[in-house]
C-alpha positions as CSV (number, residue, x, y, z in Angstrom):
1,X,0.0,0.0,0.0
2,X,1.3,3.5,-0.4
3,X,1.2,5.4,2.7
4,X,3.7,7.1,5.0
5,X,5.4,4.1,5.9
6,X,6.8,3.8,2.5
7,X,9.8,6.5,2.7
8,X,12.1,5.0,0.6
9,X,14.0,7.0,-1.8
10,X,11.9,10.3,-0.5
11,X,13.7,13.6,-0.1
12,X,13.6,16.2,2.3
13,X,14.0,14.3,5.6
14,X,17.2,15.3,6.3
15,X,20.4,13.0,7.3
16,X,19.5,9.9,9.6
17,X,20.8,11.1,12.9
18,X,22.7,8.1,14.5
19,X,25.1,7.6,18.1
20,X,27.6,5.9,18.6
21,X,27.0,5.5,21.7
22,X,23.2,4.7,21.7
23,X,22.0,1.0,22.9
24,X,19.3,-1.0,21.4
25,X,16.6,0.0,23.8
26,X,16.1,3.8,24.8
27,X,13.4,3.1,27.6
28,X,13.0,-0.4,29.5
29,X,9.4,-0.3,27.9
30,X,10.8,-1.0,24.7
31,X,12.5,-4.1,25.7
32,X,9.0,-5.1,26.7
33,X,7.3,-4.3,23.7
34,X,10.4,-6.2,21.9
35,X,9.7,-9.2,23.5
36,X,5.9,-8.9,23.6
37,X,6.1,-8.8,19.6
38,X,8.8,-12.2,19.5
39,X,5.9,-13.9,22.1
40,X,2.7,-13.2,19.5
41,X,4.4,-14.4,16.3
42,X,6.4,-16.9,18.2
43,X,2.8,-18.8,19.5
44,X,1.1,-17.9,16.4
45,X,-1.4,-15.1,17.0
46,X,0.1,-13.5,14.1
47,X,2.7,-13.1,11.7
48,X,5.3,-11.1,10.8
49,X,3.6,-9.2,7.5
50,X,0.5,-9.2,9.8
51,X,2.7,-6.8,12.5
52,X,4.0,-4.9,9.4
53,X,0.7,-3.9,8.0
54,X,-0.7,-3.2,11.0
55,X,2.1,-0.5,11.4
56,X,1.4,0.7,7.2
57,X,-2.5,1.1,8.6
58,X,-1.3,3.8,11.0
59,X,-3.4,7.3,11.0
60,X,-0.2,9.2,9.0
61,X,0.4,12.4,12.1
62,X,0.4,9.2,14.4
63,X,3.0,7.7,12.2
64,X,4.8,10.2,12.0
65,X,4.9,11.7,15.8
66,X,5.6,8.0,17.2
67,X,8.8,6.3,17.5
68,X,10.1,3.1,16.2
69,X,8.9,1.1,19.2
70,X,5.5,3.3,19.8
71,X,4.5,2.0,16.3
72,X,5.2,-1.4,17.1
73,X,3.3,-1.2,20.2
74,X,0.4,0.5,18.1
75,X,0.3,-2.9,15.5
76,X,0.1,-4.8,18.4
77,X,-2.8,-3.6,20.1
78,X,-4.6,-3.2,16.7
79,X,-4.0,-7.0,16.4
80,X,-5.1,-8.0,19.5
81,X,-8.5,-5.9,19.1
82,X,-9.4,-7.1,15.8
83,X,-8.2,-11.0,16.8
84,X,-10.2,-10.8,19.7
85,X,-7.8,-10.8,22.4
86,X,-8.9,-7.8,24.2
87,X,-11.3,-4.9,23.6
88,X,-10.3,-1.5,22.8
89,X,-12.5,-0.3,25.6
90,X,-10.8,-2.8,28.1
91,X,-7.2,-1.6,26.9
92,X,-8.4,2.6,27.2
93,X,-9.7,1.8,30.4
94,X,-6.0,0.0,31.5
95,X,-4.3,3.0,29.8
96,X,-6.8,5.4,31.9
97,X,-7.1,7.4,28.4
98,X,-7.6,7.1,24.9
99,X,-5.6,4.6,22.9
100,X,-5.1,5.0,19.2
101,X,-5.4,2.4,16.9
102,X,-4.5,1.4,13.1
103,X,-6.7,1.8,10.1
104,X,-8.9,-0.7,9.1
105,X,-7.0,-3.0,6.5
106,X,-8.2,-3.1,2.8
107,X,-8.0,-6.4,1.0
108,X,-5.3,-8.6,0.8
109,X,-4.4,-10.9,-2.2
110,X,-3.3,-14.1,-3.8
111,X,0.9,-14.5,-5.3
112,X,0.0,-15.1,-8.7
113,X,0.7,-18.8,-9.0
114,X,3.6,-19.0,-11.5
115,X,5.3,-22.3,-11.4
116,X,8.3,-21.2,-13.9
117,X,11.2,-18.9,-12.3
118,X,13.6,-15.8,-13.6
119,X,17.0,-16.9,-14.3
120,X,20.2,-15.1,-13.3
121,X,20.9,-12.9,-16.0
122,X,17.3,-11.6,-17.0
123,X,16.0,-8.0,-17.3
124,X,13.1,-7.7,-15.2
125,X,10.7,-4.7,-14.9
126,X,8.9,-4.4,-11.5
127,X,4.9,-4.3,-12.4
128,X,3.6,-0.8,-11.7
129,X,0.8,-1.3,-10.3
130,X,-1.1,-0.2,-6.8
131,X,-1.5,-2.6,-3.9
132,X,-4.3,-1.2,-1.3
133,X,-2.9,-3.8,0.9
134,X,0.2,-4.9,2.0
135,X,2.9,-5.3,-0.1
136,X,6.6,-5.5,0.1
137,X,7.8,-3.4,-2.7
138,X,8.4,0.0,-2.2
139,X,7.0,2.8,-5.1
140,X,10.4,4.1,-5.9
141,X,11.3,0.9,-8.0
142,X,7.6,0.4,-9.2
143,X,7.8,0.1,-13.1
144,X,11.7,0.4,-13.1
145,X,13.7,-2.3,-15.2
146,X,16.7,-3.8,-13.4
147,X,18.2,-7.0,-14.1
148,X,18.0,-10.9,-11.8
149,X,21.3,-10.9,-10.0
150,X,20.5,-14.2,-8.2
151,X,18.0,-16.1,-6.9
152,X,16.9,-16.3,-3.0
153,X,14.9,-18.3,-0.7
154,X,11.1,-19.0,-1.3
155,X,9.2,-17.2,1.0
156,X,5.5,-16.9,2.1
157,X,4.1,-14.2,-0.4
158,X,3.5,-11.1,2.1
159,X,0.5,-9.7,0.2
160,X,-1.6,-12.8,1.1
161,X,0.3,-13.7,4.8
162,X,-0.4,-9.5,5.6
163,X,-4.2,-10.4,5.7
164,X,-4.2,-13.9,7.4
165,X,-5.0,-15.5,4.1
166,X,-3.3,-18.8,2.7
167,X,-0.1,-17.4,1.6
168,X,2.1,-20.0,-0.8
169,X,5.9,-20.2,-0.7
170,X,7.2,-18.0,-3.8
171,X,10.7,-17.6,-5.1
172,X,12.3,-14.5,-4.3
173,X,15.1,-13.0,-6.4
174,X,18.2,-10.4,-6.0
175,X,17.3,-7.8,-8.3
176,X,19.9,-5.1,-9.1
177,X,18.9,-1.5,-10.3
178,X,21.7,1.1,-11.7
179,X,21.1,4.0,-9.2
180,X,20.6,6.4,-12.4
181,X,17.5,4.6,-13.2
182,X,16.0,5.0,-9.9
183,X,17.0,8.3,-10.3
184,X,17.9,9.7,-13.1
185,X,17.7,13.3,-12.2
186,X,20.3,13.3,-9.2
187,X,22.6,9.9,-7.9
188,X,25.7,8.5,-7.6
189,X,27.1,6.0,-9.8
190,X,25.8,3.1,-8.2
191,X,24.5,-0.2,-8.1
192,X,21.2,-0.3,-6.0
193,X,19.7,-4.2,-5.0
194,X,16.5,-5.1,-4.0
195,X,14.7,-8.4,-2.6
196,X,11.9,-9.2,-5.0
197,X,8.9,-11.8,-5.0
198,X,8.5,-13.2,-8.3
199,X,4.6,-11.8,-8.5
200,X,6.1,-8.4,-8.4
201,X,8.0,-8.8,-11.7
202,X,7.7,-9.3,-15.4
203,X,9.9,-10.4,-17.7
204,X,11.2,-7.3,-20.0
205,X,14.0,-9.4,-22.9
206,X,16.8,-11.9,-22.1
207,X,19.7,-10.6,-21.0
208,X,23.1,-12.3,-20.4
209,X,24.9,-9.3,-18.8
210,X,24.5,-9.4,-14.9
């Protein structure tokens, strides 16, 4: 889906500000929420694309305003509400206040069933096309051609597994980009790679040059 979360290759954010000195965990709560996550896919309440979504469904000055561990907490109490866990009147009442939830989800869907793979070697264009669900490729490389670099692990297809639906094992590919067309308009000379499901991609010409 396109929404906040989907930052990549966006200007105008400035530098990522970074310590040397900062530890994993800013506040002991984030240790909890950590390990409350790693307990809920762990058992099987949900899965990983599950927690992502819920965090893409987040109201966008939410998003924004809330740090890396507030938005996990915020997927997870959006999960357990909609699974049936708790009630959102039972957590606000805990919370003694309001607590903000995600978005209702739009559909998920299907991988697309393809039993024949890319090989190393062929150009590839990334479909352009919008997802209202989850998904797990970004705009900035929607309907640019790069070029199979190797193939990866098959791995449940995250537009179906996002929604709790049946999600088949799918091969996923290494698929390189030159940096220039990404962006053409302002780049270094680069190589730029990016872990693709094979439903994401058609196939553009053969193409022995890696």
């Amino acid at each position: 889906m396109d929404g906040m979360h989907d930052l990549g290759g966006k200007e105008g954010f400035g530098p990522v500000k970074r310590s040397n000195y900062a530890g994993f965990y800013q506040m002991p709560w984030e240790l909890r929420v950590h390990a409350i996550g790693a307990v809920m896919i762990g058992k099987k309440f949900w899965c990983a694309d599950e927690q992502r979504h819920a965090i893409e469904r987040m109201e966008p000055r939410h998003y924004m305003n809330a740090s890396y561990y507030e938005r996990q907490l915020t997927a997870f109490l959006t999960l357990a509400v909609e699974k049936d866990l708790c009630g959102h009147a039972e957590l606000c009442k805990r919370a003694e206040g309001g607590v903000p939830l995600s978005l209702p989800a739009a559909a998920g869907r299907a991988a697309s069933g393809a039993t024949e793979w890319f090989q190393v070697g062929q150009k590839v264009r990334v479909k352009d096309e919008f997802v209202p669900g989850h998904t797990r490729f970004p705009g900035y490389v929607r309907g640019r051609t790069g070029v199979i670099a190797g193939q990866s692990a098959p791995c449940h297809f995250p537009d179906a597994a996002g929604h709790a639906l049946d999600a088949a094992l799918e091969m996923t590919y290494d698929l390189c980009f030159e940096a220039k067309d990404l962006w053409p308009e302002s780049c270094d000379d680069a190589q730029v790679h990016f872990t693709a499901f094979h439903s994401y991609l058609e196939l553009v010409e053969d193409c022995t040059d890696v």
